[in-house]
N, C-alpha and C positions, 0 to 999 in steps of 0.2 A: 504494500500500500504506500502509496506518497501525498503528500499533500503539499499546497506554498504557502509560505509564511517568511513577511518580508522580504526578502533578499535570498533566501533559502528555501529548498525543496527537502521538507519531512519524510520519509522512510521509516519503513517500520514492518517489524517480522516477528513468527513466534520464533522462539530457538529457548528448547528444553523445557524445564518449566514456567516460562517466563516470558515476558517480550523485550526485544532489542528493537531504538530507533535511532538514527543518524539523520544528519543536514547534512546537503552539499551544495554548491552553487555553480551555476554556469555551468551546465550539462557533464558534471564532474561525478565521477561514482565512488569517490573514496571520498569518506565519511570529512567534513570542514573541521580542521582544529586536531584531526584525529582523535577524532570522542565519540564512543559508543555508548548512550544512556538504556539504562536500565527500568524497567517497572513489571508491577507483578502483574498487570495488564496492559491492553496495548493505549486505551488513553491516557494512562499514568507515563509509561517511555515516551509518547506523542507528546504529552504535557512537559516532561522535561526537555526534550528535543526540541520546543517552543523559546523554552528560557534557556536554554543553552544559547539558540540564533539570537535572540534579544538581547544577551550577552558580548555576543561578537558583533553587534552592532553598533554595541557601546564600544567595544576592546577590540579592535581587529590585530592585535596581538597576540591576542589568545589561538590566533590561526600559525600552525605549525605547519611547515614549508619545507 
């Protein structure tokens, strides 16, 4: 699943018990900042995958290169 948010295209998958989501931008497939969020459902890792991008929109620092 993907969705956009700001500047950023959300992703999001089961994997194990759990869900993983990631951002990327500009038709990029590895994860922005290289950060994979965690939740015990997928709009909980969705929800932080939100504030992770709103983060780096504050800090584009936080994006590792």
């Amino acid at each position: 699943m993907s969705e956009s948010h700001n500047n950023y295209e959300i992703h999001s998958e089961l994997s194990g018990g759990h869900w993983i989501a990631w951002v990327t931008t500009g038709g990029e497939k590895n994860p922005s900042g290289a950060v994979t969020l965690v939740g015990q459902t997928q709009e909980e890792a969705e929800k932080n995958a939100r504030l992770w991008a709103d983060r780096l929109d504050h800090d584009p620092r936080l994006l590792r290169e």
